[in-house]
C-alpha positions as CSV (number, residue, x, y, z in Angstrom):
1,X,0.4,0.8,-63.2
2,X,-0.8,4.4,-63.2
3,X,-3.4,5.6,-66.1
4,X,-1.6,7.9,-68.7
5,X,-2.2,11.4,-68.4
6,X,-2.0,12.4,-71.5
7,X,-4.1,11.3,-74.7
8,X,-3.1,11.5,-78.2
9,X,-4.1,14.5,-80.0
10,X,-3.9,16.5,-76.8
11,X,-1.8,19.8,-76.4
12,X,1.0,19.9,-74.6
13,X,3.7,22.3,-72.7
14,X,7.1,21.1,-72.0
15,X,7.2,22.4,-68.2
16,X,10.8,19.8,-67.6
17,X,14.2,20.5,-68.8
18,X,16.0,17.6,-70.4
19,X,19.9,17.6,-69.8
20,X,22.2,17.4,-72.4
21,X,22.7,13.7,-73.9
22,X,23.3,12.1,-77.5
23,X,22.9,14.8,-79.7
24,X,21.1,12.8,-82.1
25,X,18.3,12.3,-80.0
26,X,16.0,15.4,-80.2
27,X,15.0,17.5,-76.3
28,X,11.7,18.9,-75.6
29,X,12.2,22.7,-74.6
30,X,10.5,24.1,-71.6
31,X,8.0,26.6,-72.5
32,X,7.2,25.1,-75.8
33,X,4.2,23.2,-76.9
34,X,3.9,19.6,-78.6
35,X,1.2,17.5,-79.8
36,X,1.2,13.7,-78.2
37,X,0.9,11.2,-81.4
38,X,1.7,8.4,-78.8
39,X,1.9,6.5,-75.5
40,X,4.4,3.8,-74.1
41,X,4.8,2.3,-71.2
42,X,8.3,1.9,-69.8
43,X,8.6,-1.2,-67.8
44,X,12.0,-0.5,-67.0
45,X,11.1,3.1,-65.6
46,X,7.7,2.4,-64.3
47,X,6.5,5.2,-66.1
48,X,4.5,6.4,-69.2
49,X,6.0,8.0,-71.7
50,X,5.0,11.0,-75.0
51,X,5.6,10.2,-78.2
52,X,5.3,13.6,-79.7
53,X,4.1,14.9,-83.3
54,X,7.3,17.5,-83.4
55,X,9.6,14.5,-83.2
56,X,10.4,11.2,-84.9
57,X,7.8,8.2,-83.7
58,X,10.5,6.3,-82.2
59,X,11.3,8.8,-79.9
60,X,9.3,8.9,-76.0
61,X,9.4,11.4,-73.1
62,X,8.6,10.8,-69.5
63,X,5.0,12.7,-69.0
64,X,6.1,14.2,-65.7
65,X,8.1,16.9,-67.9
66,X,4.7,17.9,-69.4
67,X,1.0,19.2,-68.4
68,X,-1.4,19.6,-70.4
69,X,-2.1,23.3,-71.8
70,X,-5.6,24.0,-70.1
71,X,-4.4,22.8,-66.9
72,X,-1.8,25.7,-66.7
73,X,-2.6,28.7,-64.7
74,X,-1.9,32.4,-66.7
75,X,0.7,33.1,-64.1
76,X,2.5,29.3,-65.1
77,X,2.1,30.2,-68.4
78,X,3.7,33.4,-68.1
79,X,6.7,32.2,-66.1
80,X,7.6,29.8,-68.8
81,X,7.1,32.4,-71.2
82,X,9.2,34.5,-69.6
83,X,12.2,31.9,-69.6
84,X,11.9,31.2,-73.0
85,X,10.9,33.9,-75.1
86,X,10.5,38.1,-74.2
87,X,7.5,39.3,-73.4
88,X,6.3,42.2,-74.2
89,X,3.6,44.3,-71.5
90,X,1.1,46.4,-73.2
């Protein structure tokens, strides 16, 4: 088993997309940014998994669909700006 990448308290950017499910269970949006609260392991998945502050506590996300905010180039961040929200050039 891997090390988790993530640490609670750390910032966040949703760089995944999650496809539709059960509506009940809230998705992450690419572009946005969340605060981890949380880790589990999935044993099933073989992977570590978010629990996020924007989000109920029972709730985890695979970490692949995430990097952490200071790893992001300006040119990342930009692009997933771009997809989610208009940006304005000054």
């Amino acid at each position: 088993m891997n090390p988790p990448r993530f640490q609670p308290g750390q910032c966040i950017v949703c760089v995944g997309t999650f496809p539709d499910g059960n509506p009940a269970i809230p998705r992450p949006q690419r572009g946005q940014l969340y605060h981890v609260t949380g880790l589990r392991y999935s044993t099933r998945f073989r992977q570590w998994g978010v629990r996020l502050a924007e989000f109920a506590p029972e709730y985890s996300y695979g970490e692949e669909s995430f990097a952490p905010m200071e790893e992001l180039s300006e040119g990342e961040f930009r692009k997933l700006l771009a997809e989610t929200w208009v940006v304005v050039e000054q």
